[in-house]
GUPADREN-235829 format. One record per atom (N, C-alpha, C, CB): chain; x, y, z. Coordinates in Angstrom, 2 decimals, padded with zeros to 5 digits, m for minus. Glycine has a CB too. Example, Ala and Ser with C-alpha at 12.3 -4.5 7.8 and 13.67 -1.06 7.14 Angstrom:
GUPADREN-235829
@ch = A east = 013.19 north = m005.69 up = 007.80 $
@ch = A east = 012.30 north = m004.50 up = 007.80 $
@ch = A east = 013.20 north = m003.30 up = 007.80 $
@ch = A east = 011.31 north = m004.47 up = 009.05 $
@ch = A east = 012.85 north = m002.25 up = 007.08 $
@ch = A east = 013.67 north = m001.06 up = 007.14 $
@ch = A east = 012.90 north = 000.03 up = 007.87 $
@ch = A east = 014.08 north = m000.60 up = 005.72 $
//
This chain:
GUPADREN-235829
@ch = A east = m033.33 north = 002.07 up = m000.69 $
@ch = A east = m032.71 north = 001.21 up = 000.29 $
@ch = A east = m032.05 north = 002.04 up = 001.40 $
@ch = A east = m031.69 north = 000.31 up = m000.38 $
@ch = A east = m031.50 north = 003.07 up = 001.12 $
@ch = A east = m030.39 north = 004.30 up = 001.79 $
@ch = A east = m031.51 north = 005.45 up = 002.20 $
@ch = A east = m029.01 north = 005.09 up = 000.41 $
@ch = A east = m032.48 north = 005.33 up = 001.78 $
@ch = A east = m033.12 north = 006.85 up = 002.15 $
@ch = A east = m033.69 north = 007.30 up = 003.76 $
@ch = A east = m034.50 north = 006.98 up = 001.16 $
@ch = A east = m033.36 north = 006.01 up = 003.88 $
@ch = A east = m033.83 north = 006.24 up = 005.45 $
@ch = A east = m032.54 north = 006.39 up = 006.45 $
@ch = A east = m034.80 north = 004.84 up = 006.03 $
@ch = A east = m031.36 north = 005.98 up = 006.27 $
@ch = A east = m029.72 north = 006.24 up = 006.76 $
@ch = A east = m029.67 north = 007.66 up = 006.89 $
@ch = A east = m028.43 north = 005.73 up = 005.63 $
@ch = A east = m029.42 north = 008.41 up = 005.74 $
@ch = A east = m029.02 north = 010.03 up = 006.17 $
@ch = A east = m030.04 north = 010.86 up = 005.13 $
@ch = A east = m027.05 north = 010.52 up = 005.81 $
@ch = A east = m031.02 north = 011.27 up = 005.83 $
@ch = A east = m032.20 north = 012.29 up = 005.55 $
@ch = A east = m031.50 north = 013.68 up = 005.53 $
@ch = A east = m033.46 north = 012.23 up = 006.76 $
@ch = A east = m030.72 north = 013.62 up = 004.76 $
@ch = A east = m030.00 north = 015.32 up = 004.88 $
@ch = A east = m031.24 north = 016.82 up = 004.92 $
@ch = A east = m028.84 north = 015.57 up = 003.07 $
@ch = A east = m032.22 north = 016.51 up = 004.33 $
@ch = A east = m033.25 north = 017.89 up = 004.48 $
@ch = A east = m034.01 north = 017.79 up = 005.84 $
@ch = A east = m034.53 north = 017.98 up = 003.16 $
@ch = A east = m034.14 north = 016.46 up = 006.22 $
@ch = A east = m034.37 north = 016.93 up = 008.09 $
@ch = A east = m033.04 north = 016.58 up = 008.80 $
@ch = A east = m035.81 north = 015.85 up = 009.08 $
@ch = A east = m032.36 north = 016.24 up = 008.67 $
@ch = A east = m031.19 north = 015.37 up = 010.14 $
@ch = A east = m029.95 north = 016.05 up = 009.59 $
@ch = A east = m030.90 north = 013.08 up = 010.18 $
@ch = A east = m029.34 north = 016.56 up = 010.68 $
@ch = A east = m027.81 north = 017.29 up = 010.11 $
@ch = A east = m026.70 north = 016.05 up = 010.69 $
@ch = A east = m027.38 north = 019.26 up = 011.06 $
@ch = A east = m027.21 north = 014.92 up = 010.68 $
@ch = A east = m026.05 north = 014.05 up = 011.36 $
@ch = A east = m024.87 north = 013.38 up = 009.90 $
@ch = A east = m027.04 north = 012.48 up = 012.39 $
@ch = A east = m025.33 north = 013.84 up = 009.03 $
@ch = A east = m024.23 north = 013.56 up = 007.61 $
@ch = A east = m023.38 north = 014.65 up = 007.60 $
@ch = A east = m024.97 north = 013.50 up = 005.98 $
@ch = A east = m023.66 north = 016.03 up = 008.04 $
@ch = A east = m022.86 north = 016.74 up = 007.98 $
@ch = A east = m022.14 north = 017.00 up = 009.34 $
@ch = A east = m023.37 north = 017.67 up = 007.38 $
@ch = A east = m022.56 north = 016.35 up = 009.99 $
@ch = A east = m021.56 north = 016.74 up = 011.43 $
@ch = A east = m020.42 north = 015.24 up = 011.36 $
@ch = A east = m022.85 north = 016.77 up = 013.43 $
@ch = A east = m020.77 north = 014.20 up = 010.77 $
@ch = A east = m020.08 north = 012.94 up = 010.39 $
@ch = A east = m019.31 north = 013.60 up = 009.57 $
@ch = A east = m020.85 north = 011.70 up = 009.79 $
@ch = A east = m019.45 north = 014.34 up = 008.52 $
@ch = A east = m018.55 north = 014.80 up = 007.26 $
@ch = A east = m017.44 north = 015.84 up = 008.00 $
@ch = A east = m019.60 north = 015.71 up = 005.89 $
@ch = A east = m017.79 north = 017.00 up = 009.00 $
@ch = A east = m017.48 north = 017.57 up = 009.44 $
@ch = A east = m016.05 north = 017.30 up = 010.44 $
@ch = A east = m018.48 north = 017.85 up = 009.68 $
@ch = A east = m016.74 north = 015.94 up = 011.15 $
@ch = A east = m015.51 north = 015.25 up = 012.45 $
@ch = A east = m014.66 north = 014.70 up = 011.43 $
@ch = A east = m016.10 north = 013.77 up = 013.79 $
@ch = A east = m015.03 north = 013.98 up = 010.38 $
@ch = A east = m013.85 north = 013.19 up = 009.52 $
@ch = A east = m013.17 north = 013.75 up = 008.92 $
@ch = A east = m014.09 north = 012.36 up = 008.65 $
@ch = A east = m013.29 north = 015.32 up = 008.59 $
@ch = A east = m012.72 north = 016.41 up = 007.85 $
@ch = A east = m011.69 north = 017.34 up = 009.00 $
@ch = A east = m014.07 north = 017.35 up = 007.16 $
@ch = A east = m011.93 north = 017.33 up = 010.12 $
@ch = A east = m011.46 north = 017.65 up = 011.15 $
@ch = A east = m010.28 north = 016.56 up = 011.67 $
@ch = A east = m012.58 north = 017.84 up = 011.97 $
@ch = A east = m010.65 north = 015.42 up = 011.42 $
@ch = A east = m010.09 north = 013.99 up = 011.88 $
@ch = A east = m008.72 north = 014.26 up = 010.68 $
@ch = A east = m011.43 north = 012.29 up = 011.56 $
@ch = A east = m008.76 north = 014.24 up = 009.46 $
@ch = A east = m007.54 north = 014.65 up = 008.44 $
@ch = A east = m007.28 north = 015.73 up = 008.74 $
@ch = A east = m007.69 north = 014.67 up = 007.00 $
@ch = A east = m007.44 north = 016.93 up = 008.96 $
@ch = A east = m006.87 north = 018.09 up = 009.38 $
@ch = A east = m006.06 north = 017.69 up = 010.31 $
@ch = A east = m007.71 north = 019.07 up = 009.81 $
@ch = A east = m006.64 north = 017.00 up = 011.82 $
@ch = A east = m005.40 north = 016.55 up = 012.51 $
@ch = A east = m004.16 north = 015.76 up = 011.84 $
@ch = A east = m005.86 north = 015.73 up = 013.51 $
@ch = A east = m004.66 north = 014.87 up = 011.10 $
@ch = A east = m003.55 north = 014.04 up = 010.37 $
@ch = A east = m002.50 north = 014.72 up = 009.71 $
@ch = A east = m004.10 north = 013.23 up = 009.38 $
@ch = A east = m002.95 north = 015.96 up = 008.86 $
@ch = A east = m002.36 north = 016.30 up = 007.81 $
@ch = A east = m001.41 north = 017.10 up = 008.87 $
@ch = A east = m003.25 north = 017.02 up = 006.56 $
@ch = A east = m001.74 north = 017.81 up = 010.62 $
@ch = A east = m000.62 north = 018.31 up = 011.40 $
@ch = A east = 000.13 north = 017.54 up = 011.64 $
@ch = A east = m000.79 north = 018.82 up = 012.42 $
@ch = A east = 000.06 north = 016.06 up = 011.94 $
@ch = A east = 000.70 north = 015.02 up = 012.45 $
@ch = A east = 001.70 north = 014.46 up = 011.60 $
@ch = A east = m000.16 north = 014.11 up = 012.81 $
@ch = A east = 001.17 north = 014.44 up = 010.05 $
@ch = A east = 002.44 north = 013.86 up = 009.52 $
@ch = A east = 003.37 north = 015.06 up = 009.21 $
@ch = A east = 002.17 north = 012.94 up = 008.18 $
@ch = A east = 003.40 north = 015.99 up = 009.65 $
@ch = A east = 004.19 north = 017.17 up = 009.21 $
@ch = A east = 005.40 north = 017.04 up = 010.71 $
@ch = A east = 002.97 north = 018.91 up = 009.04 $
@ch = A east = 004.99 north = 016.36 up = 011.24 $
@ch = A east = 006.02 north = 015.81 up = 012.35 $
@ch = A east = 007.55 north = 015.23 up = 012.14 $
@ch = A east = 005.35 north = 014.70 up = 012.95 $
@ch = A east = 008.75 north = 015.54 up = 012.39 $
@ch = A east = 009.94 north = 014.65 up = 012.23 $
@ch = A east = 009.91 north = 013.35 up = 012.67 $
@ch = A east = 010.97 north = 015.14 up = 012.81 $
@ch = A east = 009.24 north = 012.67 up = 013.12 $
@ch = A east = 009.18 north = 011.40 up = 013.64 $
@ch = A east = 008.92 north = 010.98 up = 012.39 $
@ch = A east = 008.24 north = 011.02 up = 014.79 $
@ch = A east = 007.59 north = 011.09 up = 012.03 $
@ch = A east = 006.84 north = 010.26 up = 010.77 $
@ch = A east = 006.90 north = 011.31 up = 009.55 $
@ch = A east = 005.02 north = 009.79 up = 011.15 $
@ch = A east = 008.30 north = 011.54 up = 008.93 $
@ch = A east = 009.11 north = 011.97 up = 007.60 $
@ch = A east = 008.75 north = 010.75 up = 007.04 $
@ch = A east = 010.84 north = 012.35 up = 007.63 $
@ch = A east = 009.02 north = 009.02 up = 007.37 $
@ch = A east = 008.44 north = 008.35 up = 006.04 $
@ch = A east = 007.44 north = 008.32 up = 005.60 $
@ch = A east = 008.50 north = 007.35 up = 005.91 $
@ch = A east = 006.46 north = 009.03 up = 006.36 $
@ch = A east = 005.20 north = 009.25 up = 005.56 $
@ch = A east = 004.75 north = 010.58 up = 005.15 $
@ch = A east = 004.17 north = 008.74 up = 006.25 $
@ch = A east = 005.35 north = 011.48 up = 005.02 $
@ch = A east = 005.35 north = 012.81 up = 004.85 $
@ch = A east = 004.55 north = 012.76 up = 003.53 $
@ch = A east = 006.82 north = 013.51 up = 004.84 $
@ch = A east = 004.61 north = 011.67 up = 002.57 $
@ch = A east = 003.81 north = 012.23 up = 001.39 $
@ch = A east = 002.54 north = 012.12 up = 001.09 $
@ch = A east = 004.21 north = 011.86 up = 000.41 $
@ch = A east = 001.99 north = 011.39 up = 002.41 $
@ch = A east = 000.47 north = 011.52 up = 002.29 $
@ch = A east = 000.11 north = 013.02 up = 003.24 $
@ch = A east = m000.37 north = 009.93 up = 003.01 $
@ch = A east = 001.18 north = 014.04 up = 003.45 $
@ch = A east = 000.29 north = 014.86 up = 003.76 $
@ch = A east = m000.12 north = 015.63 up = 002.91 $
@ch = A east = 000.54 north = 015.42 up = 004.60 $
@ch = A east = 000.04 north = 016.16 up = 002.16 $
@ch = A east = m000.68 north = 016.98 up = 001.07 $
@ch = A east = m002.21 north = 016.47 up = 000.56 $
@ch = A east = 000.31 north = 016.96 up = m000.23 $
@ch = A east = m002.23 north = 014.73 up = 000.69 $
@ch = A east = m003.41 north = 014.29 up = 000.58 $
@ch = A east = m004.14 north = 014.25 up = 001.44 $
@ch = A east = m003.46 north = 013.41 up = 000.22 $
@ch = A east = m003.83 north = 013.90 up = 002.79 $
@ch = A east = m004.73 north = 014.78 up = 003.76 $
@ch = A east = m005.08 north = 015.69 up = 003.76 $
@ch = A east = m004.54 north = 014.99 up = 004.60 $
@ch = A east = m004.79 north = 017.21 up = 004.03 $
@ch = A east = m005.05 north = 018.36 up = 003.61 $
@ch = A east = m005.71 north = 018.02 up = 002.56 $
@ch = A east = m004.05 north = 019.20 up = 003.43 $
@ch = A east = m005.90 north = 017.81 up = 001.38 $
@ch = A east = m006.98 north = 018.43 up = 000.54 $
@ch = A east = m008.32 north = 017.39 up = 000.80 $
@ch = A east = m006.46 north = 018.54 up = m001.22 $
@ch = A east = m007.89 north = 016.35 up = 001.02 $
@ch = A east = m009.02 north = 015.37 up = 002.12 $
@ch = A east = m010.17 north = 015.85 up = 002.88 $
@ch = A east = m008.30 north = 014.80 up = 003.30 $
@ch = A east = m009.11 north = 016.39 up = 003.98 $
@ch = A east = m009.90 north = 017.59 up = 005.11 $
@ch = A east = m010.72 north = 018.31 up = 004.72 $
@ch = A east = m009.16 north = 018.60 up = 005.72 $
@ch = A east = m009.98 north = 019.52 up = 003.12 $
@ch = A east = m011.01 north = 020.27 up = 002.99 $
@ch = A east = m011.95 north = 019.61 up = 002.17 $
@ch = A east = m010.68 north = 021.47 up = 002.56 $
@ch = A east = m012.01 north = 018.78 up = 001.26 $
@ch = A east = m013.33 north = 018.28 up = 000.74 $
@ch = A east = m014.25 north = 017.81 up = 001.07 $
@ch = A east = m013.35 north = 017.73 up = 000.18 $
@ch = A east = m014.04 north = 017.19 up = 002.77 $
@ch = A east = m014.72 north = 016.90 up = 003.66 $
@ch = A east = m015.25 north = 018.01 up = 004.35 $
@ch = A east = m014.13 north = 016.14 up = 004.32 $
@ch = A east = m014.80 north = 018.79 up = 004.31 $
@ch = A east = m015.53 north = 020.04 up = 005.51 $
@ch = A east = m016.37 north = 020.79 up = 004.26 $
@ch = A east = m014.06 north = 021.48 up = 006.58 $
@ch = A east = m016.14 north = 021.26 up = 002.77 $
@ch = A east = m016.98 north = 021.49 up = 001.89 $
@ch = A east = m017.96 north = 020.80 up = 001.55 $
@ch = A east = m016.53 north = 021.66 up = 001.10 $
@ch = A east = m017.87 north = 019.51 up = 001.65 $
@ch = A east = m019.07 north = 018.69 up = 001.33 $
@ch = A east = m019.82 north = 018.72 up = 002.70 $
@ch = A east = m018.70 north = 017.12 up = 000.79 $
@ch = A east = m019.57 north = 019.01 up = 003.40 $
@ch = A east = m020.21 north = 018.91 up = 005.23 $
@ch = A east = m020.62 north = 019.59 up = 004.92 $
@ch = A east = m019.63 north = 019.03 up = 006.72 $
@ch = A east = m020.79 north = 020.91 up = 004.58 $
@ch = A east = m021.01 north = 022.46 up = 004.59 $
@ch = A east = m022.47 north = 022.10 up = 003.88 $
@ch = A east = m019.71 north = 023.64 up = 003.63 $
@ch = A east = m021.72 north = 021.60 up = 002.30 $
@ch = A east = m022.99 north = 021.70 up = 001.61 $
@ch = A east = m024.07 north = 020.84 up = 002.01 $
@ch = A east = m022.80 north = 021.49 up = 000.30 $
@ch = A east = m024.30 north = 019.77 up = 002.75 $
@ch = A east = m024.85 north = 018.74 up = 003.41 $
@ch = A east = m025.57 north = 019.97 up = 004.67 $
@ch = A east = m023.53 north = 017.36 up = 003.93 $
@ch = A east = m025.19 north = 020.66 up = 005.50 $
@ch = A east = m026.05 north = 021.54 up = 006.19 $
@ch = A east = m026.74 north = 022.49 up = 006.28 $
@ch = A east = m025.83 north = 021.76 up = 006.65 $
@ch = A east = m025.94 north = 023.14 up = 004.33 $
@ch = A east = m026.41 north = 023.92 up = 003.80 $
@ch = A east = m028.25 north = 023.29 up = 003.07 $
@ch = A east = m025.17 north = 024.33 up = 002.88 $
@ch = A east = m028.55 north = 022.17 up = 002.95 $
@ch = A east = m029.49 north = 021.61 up = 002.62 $
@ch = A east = m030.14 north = 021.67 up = 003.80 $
@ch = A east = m029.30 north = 020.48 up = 002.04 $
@ch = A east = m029.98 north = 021.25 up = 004.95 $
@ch = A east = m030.69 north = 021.44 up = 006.02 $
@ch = A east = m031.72 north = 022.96 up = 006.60 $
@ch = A east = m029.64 north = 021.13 up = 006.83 $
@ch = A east = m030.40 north = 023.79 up = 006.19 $
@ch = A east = m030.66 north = 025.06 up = 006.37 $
@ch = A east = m031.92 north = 025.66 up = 005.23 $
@ch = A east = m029.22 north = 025.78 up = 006.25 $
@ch = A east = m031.75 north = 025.40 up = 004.35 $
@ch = A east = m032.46 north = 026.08 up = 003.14 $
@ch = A east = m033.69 north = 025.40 up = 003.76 $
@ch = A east = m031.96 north = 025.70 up = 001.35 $
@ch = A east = m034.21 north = 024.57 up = 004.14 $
@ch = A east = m036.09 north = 024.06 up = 004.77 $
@ch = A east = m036.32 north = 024.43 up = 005.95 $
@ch = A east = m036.56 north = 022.36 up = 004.97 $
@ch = A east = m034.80 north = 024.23 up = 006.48 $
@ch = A east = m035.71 north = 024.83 up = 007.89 $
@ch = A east = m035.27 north = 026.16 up = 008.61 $
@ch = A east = m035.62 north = 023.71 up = 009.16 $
@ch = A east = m034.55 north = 026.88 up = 008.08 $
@ch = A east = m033.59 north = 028.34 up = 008.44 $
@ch = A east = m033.59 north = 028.76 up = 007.16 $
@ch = A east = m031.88 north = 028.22 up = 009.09 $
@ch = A east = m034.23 north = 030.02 up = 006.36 $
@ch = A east = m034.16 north = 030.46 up = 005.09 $
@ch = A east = m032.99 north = 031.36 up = 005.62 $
@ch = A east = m035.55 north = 031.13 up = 004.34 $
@ch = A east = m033.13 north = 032.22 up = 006.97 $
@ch = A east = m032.49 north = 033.23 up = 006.85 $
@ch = A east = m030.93 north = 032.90 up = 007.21 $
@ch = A east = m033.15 north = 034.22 up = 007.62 $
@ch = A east = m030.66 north = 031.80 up = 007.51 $
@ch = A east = m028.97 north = 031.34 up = 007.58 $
@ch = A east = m028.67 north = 031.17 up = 006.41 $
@ch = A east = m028.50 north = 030.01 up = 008.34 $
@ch = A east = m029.62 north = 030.29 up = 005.37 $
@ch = A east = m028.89 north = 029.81 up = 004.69 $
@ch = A east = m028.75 north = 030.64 up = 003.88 $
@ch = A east = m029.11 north = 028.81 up = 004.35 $
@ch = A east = m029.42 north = 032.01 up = 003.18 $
@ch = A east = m028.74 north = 032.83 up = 002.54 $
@ch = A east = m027.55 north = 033.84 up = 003.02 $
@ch = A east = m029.61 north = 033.39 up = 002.10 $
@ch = A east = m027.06 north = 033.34 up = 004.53 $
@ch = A east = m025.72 north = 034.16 up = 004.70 $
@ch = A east = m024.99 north = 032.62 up = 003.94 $
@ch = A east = m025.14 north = 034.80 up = 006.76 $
@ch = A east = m025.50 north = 032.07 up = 004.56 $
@ch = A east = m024.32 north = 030.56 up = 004.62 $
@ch = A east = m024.15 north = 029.98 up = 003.27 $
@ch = A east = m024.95 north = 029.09 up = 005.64 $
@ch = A east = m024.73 north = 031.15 up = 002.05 $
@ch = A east = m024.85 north = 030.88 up = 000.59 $
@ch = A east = m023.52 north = 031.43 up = 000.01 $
@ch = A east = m026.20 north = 031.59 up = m000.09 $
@ch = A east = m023.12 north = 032.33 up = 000.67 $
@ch = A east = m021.94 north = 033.57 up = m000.07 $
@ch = A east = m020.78 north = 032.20 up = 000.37 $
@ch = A east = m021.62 north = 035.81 up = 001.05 $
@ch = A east = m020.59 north = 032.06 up = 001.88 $
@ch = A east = m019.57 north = 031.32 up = 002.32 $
@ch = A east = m019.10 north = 030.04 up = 001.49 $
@ch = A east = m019.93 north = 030.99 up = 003.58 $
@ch = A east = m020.56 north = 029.48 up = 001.20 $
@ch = A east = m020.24 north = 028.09 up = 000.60 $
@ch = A east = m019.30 north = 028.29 up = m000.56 $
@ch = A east = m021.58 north = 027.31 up = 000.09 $
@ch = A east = m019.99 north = 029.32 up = m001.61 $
@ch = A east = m019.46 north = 029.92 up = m003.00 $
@ch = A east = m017.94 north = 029.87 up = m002.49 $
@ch = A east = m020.12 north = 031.68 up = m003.53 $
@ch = A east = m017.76 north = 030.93 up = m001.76 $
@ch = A east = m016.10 north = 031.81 up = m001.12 $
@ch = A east = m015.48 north = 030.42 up = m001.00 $
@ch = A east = m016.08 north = 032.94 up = 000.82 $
@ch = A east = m015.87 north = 028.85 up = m000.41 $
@ch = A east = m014.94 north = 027.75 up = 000.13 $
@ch = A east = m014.95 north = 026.58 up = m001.38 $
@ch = A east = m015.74 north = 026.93 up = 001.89 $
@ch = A east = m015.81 north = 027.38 up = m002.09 $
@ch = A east = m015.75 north = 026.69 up = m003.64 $
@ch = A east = m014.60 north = 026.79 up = m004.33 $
@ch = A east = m016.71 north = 027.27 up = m004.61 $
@ch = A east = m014.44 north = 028.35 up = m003.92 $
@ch = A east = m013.90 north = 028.94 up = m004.83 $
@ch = A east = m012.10 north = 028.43 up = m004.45 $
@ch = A east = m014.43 north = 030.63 up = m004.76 $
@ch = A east = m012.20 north = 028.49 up = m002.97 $
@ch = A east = m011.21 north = 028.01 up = m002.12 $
@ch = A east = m010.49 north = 026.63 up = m002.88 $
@ch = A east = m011.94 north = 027.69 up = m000.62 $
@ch = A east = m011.31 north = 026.06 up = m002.53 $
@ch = A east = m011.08 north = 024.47 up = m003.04 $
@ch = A east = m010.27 north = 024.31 up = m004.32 $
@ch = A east = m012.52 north = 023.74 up = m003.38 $
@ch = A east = m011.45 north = 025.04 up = m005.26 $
@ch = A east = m010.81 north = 024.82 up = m006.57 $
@ch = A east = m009.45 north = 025.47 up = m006.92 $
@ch = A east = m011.72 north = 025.24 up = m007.54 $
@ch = A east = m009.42 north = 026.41 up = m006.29 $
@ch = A east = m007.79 north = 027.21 up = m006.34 $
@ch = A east = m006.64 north = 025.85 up = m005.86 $
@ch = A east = m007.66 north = 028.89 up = m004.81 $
@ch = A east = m007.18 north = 025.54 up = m004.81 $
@ch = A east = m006.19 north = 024.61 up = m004.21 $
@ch = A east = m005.89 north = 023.72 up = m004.85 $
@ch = A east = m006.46 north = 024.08 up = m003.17 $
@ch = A east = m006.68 north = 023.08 up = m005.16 $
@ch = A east = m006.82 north = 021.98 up = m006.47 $
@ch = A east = m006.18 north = 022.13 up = m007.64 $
@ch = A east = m008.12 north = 021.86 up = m006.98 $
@ch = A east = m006.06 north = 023.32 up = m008.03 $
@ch = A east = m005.67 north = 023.81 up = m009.34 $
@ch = A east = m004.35 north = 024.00 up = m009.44 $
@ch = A east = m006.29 north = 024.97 up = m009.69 $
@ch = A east = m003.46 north = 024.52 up = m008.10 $
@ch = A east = m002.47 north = 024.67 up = m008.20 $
@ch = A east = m001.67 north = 023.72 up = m007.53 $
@ch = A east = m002.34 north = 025.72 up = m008.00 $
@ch = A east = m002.27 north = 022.88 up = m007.24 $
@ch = A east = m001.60 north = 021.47 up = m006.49 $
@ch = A east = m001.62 north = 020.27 up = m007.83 $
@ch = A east = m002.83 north = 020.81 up = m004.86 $
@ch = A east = m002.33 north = 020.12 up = m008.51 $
@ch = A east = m002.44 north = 019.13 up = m009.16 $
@ch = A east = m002.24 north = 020.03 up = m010.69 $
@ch = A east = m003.82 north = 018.26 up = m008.77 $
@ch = A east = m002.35 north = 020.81 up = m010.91 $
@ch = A east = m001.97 north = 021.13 up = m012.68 $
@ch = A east = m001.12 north = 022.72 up = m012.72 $
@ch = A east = m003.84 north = 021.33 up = m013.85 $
@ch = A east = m000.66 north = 022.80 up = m011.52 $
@ch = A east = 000.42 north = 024.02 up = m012.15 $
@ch = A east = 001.78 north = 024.12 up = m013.19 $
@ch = A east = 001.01 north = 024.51 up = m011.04 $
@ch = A east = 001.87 north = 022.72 up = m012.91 $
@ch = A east = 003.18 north = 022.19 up = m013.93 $
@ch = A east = 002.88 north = 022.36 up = m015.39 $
@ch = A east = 003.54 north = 020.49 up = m013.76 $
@ch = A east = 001.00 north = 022.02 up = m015.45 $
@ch = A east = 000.35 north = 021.68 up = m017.12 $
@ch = A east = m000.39 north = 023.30 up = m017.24 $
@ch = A east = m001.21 north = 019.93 up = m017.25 $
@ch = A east = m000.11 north = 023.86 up = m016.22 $
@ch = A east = m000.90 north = 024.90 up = m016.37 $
@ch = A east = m000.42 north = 025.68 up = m017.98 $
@ch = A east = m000.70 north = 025.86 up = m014.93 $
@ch = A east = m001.62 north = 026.68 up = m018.26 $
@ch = A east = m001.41 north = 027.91 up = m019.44 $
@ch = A east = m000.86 north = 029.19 up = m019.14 $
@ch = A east = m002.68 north = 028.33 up = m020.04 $
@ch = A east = 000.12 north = 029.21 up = m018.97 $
@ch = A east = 000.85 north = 030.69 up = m018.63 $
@ch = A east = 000.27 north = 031.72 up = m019.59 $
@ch = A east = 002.62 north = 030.68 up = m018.86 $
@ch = A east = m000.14 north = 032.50 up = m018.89 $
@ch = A east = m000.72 north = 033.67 up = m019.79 $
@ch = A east = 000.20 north = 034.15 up = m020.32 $
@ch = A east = m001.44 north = 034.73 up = m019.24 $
@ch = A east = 000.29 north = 035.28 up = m021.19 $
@ch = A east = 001.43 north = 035.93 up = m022.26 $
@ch = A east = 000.91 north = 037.53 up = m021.10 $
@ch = A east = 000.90 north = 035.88 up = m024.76 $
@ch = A east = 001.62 north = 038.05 up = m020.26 $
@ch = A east = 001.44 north = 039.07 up = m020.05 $
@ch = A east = 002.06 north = 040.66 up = m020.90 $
@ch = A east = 001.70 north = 038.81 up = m018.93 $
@ch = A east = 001.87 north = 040.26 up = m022.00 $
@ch = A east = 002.77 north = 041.43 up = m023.00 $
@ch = A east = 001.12 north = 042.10 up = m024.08 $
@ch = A east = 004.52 north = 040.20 up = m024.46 $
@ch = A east = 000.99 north = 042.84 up = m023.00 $
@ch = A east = m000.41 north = 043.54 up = m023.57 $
@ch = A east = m000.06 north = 044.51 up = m025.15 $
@ch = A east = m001.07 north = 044.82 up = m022.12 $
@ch = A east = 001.05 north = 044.80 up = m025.37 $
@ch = A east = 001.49 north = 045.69 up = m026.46 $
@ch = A east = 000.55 north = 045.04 up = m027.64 $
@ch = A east = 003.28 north = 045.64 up = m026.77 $
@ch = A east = 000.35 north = 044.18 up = m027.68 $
@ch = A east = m000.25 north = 043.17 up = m029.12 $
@ch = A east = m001.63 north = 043.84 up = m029.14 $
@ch = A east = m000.43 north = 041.07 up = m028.88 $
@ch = A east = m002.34 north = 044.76 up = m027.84 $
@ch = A east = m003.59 north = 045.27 up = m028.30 $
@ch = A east = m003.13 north = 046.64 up = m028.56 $
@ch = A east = m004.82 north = 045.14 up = m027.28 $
@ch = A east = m002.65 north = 047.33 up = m028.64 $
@ch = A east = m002.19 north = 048.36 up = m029.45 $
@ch = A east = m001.34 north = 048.33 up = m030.38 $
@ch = A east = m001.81 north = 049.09 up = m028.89 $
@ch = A east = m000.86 north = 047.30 up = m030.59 $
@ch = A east = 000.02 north = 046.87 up = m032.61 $
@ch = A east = m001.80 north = 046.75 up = m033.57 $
@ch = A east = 001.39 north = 044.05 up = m032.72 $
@ch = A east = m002.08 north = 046.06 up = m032.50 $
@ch = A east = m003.32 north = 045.60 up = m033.46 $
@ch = A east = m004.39 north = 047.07 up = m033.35 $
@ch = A east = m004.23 north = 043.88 up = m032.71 $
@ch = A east = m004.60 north = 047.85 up = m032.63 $
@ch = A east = m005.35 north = 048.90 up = m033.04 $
@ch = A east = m005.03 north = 050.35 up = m033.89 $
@ch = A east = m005.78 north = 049.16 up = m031.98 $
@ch = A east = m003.33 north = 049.68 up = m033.86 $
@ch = A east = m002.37 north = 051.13 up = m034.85 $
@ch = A east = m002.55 north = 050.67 up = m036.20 $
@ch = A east = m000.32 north = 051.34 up = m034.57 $
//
């Protein structure tokens, strides 16, 4: 029913849509950081991570484009995607579960009790 709307392996117009709306919360997420609009200050953090899931999913949406019809972009534009993965999930990780996080035990002595 949809396959004819956004042809992501020929038409880059899903990722330039993903791209402006990811750009569009980036502005937001500057705007509510404004003293005027403090009562809404707490959707900015959800903007910001908005923005970037929108500009990662854009990415990967042109990154499909690229791989049929540009081999040789899309293996630069392969490392980047990984590097804004990796981005993401950090952000994610320490925004939403640092409280539940697993504190490591940094007291390495326990591998030399255990090899004496």
């Amino acid at each position: 029913m949809f396959e004819g709307l956004f042809n992501i392996k020929n038409d880059r117009r899903l990722s330039m849509y993903l791209y402006r709306m990811g750009f569009g919360m980036w502005l937001m997420y500057l705007v509510l950081g404004a003293p005027a609009l403090a009562s809404y200050n707490h959707y900015r953090t959800d903007c910001g991570i908005v923005s970037m899931m929108m500009m990662v999913v854009g990415f990967s949406a042109s990154m499909v484009y690229e791989y049929f019809h540009h081999p040789l972009v899309y293996e630069q534009k392969k490392k980047w995607l990984f590097a804004s993965y990796l981005f993401l999930a950090a952000i994610i990780y320490f925004l939403e579960f640092k409280d539940r996080a697993i504190k490591p035990d940094l007291d390495w002595t326990w591998l030399l009790r255990w090899l004496s």
